[in-house]
C-alpha positions as CSV (number, residue, x, y, z in Angstrom):
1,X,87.3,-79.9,56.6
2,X,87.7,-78.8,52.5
3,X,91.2,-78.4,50.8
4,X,91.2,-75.5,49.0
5,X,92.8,-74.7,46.0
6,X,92.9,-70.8,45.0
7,X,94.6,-69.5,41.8
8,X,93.7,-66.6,39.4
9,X,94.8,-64.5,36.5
10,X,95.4,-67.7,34.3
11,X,94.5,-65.8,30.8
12,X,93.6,-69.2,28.7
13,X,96.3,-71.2,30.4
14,X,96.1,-74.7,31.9
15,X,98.8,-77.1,32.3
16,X,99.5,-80.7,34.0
17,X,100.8,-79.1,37.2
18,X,97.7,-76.5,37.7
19,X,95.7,-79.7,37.2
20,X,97.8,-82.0,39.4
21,X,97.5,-79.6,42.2
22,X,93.5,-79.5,41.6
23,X,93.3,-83.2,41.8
24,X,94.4,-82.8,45.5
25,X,91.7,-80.5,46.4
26,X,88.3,-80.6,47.2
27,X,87.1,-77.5,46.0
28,X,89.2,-75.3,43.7
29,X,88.5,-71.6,43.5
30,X,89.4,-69.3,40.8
31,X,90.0,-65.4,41.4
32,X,89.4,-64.0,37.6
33,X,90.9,-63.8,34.9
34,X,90.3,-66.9,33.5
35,X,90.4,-66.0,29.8
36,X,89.0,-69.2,28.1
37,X,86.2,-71.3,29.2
38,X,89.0,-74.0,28.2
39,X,90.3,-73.1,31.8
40,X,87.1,-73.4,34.0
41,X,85.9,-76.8,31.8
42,X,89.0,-78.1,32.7
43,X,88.6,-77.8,36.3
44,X,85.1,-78.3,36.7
45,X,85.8,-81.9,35.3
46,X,88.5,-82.7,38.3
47,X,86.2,-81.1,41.1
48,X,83.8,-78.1,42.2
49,X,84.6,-75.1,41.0
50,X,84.4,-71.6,42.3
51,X,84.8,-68.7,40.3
52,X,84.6,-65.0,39.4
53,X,85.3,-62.9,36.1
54,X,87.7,-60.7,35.5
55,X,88.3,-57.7,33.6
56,X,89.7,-59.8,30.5
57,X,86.9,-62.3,30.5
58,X,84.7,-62.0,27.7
59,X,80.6,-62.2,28.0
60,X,80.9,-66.0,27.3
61,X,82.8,-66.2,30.9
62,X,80.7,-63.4,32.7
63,X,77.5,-65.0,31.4
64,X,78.5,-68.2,33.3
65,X,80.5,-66.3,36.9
66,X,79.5,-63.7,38.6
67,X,81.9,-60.2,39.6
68,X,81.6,-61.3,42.8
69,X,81.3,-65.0,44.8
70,X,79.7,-64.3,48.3
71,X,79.5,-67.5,50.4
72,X,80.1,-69.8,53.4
73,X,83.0,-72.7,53.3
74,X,82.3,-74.6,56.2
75,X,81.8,-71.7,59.1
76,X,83.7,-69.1,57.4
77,X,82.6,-66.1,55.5
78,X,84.0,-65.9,52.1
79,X,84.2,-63.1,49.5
80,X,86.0,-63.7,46.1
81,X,86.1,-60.7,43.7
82,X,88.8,-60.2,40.4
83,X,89.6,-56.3,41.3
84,X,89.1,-55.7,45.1
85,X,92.6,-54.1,46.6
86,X,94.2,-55.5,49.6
87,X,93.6,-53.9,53.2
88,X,94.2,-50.2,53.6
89,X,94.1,-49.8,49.7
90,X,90.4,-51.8,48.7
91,X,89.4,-51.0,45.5
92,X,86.4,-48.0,45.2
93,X,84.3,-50.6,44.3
94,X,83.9,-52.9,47.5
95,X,85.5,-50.4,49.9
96,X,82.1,-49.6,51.3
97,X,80.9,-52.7,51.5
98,X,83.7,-54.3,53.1
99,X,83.5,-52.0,56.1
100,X,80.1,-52.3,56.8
101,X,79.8,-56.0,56.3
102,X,83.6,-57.6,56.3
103,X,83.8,-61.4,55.1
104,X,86.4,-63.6,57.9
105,X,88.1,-64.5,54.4
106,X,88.5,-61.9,50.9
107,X,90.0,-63.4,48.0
108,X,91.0,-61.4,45.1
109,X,93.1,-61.4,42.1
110,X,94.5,-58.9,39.3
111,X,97.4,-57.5,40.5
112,X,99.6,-60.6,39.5
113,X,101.0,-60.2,43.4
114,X,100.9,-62.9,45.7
115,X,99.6,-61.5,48.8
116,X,98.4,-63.1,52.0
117,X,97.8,-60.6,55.2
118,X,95.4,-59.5,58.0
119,X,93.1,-56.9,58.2
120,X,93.3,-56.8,61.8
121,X,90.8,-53.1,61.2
122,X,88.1,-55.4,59.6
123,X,89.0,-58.7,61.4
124,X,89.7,-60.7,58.1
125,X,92.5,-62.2,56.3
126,X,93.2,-61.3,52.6
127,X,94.4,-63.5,49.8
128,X,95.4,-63.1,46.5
129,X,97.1,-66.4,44.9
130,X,99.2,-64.3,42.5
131,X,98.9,-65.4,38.8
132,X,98.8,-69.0,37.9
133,X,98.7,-68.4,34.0
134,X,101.8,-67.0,31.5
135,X,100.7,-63.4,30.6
136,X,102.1,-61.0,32.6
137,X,105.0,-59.1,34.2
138,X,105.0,-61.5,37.0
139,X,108.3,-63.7,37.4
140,X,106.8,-66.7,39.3
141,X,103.8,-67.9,38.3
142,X,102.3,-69.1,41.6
143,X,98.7,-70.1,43.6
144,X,97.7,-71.4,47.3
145,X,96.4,-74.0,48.6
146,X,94.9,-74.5,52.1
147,X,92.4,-75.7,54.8
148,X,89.3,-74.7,55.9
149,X,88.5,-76.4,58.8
150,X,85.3,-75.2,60.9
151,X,86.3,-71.6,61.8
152,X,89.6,-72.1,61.2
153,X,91.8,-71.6,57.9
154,X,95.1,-73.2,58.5
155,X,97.7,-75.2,56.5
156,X,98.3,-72.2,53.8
157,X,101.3,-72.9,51.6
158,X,102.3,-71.2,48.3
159,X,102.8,-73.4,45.1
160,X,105.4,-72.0,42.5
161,X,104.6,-73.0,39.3
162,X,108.1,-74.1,36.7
């Protein structure tokens, strides 16, 4: 069984809560938008880190993640992507892809929107943590946290940032 937590859309910010709520976890994933390598150091230095660019990242940041995170977490598919849509509305980008070869779990940031629903067309559940960092119109600033557990992701609760 990992803990999982997932945030995004930080732009340079990192605070003692973020980093509390990484402590607990036993991976920590990151959606894009990460803005400084302040952020990513940060978090590698409390645990392992997964992550993806996003359209604000600078080549610094895109030298060291990739646009896209493809891999397994315990026995279940995982996709994390910065721009990717939610289900009915996937971005141009992955739209293809996702149909022909859908992951049980896609992860995505950008919007700012805290998002979690099923695909019940592709058979996969969606996430995107909202936007753990200050810039932005968001009102909350907010990320999830959760258990993988075999095949099984359960134990999914939103975390509201002050």
């Amino acid at each position: 069984m990992k803990k999982i937590l997932l945030l995004s859309d930080t732009h340079s910010h990192m605070d003692e809560r973020i980093l509390h709520y990484a402590g607990e976890a036993d991976e920590i994933w990151h959606a894009g938008d990460i803005g400084k390598t302040d952020v990513t150091d940060k978090l590698k230095q409390i645990g392992p880190l997964r992550a993806v660019y996003g359209n604000i990242d600078d080549a610094e940041i895109r030298k060291e993640f990739p646009l896209n995170q493809r891999f397994m977490c315990e026995e279940v598919d995982v996709w994390i992507t910065h721009i990717g849509g939610y289900p009915g509305k996937y971005s141009p980008a992955i739209r293809e892809e996702i149909r022909q070869n859908p992951p049980k779990l896609f992860i995505c940031g950008h919007s700012h929107i805290l998002k979690v629903m099923n695909d019940k067309n592709l058979g996969l559940l969606h996430m995107n943590p909202g936007a753990a960092g200050k810039h932005g119109f968001h009102k909350k600033r907010t990320m999830l946290r959760f258990q993988i557990d075999n095949k099984e992701i359960k134990e999914l609760e939103v975390i509201e940032l002050e």
